[in-house]
C-alpha atoms as one frame of an Amber mdcrd trajectory, in Angstrom:
protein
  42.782 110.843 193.116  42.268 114.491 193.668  45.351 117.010 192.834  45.646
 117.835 197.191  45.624 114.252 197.248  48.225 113.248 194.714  50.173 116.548
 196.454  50.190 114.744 199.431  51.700 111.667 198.050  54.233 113.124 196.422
  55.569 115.654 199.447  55.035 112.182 201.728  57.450 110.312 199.184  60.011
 113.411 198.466  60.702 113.557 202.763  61.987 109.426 201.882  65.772 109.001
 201.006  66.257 109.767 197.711  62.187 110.347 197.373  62.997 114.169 195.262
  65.464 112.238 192.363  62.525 109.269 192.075  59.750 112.024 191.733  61.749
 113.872 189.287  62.451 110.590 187.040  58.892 109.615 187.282  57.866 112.853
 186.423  60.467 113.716 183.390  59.084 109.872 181.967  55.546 110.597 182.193
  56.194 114.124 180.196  58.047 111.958 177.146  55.330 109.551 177.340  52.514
 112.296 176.998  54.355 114.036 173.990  55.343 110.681 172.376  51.606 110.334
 172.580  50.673 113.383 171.387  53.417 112.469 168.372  51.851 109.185 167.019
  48.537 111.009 166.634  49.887 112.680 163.747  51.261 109.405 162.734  48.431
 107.101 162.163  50.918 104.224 160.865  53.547 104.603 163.816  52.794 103.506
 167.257  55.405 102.969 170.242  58.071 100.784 170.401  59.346  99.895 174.100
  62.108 102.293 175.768  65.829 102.744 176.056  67.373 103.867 178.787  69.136
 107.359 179.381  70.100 109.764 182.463  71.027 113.378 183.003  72.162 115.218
 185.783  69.986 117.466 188.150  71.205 119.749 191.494  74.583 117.084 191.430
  72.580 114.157 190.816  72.158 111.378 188.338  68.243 110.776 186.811  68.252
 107.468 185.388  64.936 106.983 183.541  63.328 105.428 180.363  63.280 107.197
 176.792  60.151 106.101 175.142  60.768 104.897 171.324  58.672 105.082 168.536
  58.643 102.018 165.474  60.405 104.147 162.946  62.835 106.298 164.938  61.473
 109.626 164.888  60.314 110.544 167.843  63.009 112.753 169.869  61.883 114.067
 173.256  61.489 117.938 173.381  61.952 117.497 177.291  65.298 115.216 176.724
  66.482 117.971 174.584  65.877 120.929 176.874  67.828 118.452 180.186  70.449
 118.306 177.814  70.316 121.465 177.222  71.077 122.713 180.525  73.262 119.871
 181.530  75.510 120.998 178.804  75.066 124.790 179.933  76.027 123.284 183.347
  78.828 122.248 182.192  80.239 125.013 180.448  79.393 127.377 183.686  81.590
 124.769 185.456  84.046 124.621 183.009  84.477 128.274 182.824  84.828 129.384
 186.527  87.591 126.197 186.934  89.169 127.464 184.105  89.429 131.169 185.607
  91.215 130.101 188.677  88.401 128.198 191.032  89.061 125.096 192.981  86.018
 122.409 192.206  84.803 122.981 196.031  84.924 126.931 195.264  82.800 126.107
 191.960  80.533 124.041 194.109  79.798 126.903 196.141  79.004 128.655 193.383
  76.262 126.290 191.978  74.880 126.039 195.278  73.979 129.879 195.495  72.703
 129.707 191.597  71.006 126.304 191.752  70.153 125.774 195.392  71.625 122.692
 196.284  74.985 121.759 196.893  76.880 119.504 193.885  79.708 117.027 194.725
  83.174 117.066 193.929  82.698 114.277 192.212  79.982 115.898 189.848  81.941
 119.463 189.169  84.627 116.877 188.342  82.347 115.098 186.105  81.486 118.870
 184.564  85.046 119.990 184.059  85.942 116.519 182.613  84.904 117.579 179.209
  87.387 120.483 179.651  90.136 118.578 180.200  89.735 116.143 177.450  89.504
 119.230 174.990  92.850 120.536 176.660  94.533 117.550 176.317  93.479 116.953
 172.778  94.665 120.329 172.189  98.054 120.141 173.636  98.887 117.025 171.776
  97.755 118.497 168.267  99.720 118.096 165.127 101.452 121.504 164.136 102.903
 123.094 160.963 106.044 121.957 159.536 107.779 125.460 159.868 107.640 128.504
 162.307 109.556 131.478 162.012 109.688 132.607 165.434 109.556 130.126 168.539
 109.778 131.967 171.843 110.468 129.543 175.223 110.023 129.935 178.618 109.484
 128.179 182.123 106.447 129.194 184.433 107.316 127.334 188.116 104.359 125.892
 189.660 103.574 124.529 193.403 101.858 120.636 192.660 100.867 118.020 195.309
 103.229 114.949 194.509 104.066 111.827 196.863 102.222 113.615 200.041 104.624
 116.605 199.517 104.323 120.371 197.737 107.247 121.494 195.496 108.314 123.993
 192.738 107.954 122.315 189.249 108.671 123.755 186.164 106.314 124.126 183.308
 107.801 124.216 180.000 105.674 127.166 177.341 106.657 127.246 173.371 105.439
 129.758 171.747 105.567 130.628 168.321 104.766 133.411 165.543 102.746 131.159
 162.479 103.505 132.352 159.131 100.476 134.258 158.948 101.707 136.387 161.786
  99.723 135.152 164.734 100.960 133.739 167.912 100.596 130.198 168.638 101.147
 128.445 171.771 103.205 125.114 170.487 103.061 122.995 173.700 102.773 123.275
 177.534 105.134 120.331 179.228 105.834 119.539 183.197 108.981 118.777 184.434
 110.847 119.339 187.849 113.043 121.880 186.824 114.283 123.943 184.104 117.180
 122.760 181.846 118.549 122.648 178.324 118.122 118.307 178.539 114.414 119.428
 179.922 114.411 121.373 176.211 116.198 119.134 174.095 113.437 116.484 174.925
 110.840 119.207 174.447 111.994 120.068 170.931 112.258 116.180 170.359 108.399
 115.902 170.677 107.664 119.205 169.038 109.627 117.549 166.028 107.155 114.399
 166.496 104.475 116.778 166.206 104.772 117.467 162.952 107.708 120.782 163.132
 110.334 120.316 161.040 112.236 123.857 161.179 112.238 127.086 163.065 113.126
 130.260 161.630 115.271 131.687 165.296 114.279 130.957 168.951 114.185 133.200
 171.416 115.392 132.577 174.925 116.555 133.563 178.601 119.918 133.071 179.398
 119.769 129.287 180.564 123.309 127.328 179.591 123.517 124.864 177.114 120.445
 126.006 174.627 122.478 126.922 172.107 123.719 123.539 171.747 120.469 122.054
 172.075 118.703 124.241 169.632 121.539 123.500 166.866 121.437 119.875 167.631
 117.525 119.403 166.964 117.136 122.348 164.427 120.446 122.954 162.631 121.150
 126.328 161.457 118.878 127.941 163.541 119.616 131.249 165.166 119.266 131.810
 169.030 118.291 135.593 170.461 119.136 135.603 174.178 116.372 137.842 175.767
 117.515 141.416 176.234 115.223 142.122 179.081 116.761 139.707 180.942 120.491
 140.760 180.421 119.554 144.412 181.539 118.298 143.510 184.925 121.015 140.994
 185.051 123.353 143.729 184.663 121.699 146.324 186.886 122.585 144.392 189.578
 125.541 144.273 189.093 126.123 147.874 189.742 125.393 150.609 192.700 121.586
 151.287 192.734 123.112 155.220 192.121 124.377 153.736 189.077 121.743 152.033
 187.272 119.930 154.722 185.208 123.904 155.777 183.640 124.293 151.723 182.706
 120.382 151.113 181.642 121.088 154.219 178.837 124.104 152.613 178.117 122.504
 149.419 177.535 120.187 151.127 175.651 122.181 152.305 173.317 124.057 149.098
 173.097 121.012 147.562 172.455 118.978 149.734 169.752 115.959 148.731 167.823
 114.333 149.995 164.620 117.611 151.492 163.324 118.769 150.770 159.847 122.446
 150.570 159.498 123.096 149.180 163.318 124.656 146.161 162.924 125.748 143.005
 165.188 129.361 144.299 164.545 128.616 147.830 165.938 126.822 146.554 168.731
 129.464 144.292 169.673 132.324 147.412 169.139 129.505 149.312 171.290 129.244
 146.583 174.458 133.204 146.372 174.843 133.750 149.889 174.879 130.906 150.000
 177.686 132.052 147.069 179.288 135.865 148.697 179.438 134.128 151.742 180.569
 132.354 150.226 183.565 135.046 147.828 184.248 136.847 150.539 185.849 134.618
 150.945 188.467 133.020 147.329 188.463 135.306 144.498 187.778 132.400 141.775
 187.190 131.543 143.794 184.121 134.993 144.339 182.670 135.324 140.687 182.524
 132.444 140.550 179.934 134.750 142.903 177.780 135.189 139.682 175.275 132.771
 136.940 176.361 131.649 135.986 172.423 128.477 134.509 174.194 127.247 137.993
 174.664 126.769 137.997 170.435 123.319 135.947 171.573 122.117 138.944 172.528
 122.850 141.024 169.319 121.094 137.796 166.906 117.834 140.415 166.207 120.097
 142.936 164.472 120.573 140.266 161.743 116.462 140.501 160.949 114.671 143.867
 159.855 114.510 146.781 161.880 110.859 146.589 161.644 110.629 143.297 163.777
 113.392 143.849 165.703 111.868 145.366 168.840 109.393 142.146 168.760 111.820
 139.356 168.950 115.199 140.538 171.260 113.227 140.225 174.239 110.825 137.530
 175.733 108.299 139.915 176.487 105.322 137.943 175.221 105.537 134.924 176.712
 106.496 136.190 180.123 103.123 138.290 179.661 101.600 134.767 179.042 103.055
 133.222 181.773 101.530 135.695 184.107  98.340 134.831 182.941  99.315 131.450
 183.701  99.906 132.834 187.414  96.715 134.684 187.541  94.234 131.562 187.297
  96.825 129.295 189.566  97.391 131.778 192.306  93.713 130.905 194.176  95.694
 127.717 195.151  98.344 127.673 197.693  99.384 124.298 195.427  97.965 122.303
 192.934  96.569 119.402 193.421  98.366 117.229 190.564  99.954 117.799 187.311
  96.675 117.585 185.211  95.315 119.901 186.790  97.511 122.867 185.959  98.072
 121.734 182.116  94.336 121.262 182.222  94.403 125.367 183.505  97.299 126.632
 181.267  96.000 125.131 178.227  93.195 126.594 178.473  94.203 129.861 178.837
  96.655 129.178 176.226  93.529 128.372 173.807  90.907 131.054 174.341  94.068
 133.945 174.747  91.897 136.457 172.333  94.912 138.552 171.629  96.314 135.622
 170.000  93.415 135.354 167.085  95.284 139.020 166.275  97.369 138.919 163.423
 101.108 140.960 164.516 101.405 143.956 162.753 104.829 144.345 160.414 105.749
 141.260 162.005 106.241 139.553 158.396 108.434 142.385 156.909 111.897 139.934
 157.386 112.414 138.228 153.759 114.272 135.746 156.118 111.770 134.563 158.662
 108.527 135.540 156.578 110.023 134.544 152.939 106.038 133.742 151.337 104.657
 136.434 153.142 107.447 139.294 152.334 107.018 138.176 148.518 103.429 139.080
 148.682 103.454 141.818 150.477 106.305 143.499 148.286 103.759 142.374 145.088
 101.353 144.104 146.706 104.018 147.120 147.154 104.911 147.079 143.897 101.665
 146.641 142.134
């Protein structure tokens, strides 16, 4: 037959139902056949040795076809290579855009206009699979037995559930490694923040391989303190300073709230040797008397010991201090969080925002940073202060 002829054929047989995926697995077979030909002729003492069947995907659809084998098991398509190839590449595309916030019909879209054809859910859920198995291997990695700082924090999330949309909390633990990086720990879901939600959190952190934490840094949710002692005795908790200030700005006329934030900030001071948890304290009651002249919410703070939580950081060097008395970081995190989950009016299952945190959690570049000063404390850092006051020293 002449090439118009065979044309002809082919265009006739690609108008059929699925005529375009049977030319394309006749065609991708009769290319391994001609190069496993072409291979044997350099092997006079091999010859071919039947098939074995294998697929890839093309335009959102699955090409079944047969691998042609050689006796000795050395032949390896060049063509099977290069489908792979951009199957894998496919997937990574797909993997990528879901990961930065696009639902699986928005990343359909977007194949269409690169590739020309329209892919299914089902395939760009197929492509983002391998994502989620990485994130879920990730989250439930074993971790280091200590960690000086741990930082915690809820992100609330809409999710599909039952037919119905709600607010759910997703628990973030954070920590500082003893190298001085930041680490997330774990991502967990639950429906709303609590300090049993944490106590069962630290539980499976413990699992996990961590066996003590150097302090933990917190908002102001009730009963942490409790929980914290109860799963890793002796361990200090910072209440987050950031959060008490705009706690306590409302609490006051909005004429008054630059005279109490530079009261708070002198309360609150960082990087000063010679301030001490005892001064502070002396410093907050005389503020809170001050105030509670005016304001008589604040004068009942006057000797609320709970307060101290706030004042923990003073205990650690003045060279980490401004680092760990607020929550700073991981609320920045969070928002990232936000970022790639605010495309969605709600999410369409739990999965499916883990799958999205952890992976933001995992390629977060700043994190591959190592803090600088952050292991100055001889109490938090105790290896790394040694060697860096050798180093001082020597």
């Amino acid at each position: 037959m002449t090439k118009v002829q065979l044309s002809e054929l082919m265009r006739e047989h690609a108008e059929r139902e699925n005529g375009l995926q049977d030319l394309l697995e006749i065609i991708i077979e009769s290319m391994m056949l001609s190069e496993r030909s072409e291979f044997l002729r350099t092997e006079p003492s091999n010859k071919g040795n039947g098939y074995r069947p294998g697929h890839t995907y093309v335009h959102g659809h699955k090409l079944e076809f047969r691998i042609p084998r050689d006796r000795y098991g050395n032949f390896h398509p060049r063509k099977l290579a290069i489908l792979r190839d951009q199957e894998e590449e496919c997937e990574r595309l797909a993997g990528v855009l879901y990961t930065k916030g696009l639902t699986q019909e928005q990343v359909s879209e977007v194949f269409e206009q690169i590739y020309g054809q329209e892919y299914s859910k089902s395939s760009i859920s197929r492509m983002v699979q391998c994502v989620r198995d990485q994130v879920s291997e990730w989250l439930d990695r074993g971790l280091e037995s200590y960690y000086p700082v741990l930082f915690v924090d809820c992100v609330h999330i809409k999710i599909h559930r039952k037919r119905s949309v709600a607010t759910e909390a997703f628990y973030v633990a954070l920590a500082v490694t003893e190298e001085g990086r930041r680490e997330v720990l774990g991502i967990f879901n639950m429906p709303a923040e609590s300090a049993t939600g944490w106590d069962s959190i630290f539980e499976t952190l413990k699992s996990r391989g961590v066996q003590r934490i150097g302090l933990v840094v917190a908002d102001g949710i009730a009963g942490l303190d409790t929980v914290v002692g109860k799963r890793f005795p002796g361990t200090p908790l910072q209440r987050c300073v950031t959060h008490l200030k705009r706690n306590m700005s409302a609490k006051v006329r909005h004429g008054d709230r630059a005279a109490l934030a530079a009261d708070l900030r002198d309360v609150f001071r960082t990087g000063q040797r010679g301030y001490t948890v005892e001064m502070a304290w002396k410093a907050w009651q005389d503020m809170c008397e001050r105030w509670g002249k005016d304001y008589t919410s604040i004068k009942r703070l006057r000797h609320n010991a709970d307060y101290k939580a706030y004042m923990t950081y003073l205990n650690y060097s003045p060279d980490i201090q401004s680092m760990i008395y607020t929550t700073n970081w991981i609320e920045r995190l969070n928002r990232d969080f936000r970022r790639v989950t605010k495309m969605r009016t709600a999410m369409p299952n739990e999965e499916s925002v883990l799958t999205l945190m952890g992976s933001v959690a995992m390629d977060h570049k700043a994190f591959e940073r190592r803090l600088p000063s952050i292991t100055r404390d001889k109490n938090l850092f105790p290896d790394n202060f040694n060697l860096e006051d050798m180093n001082i020293n020597n």
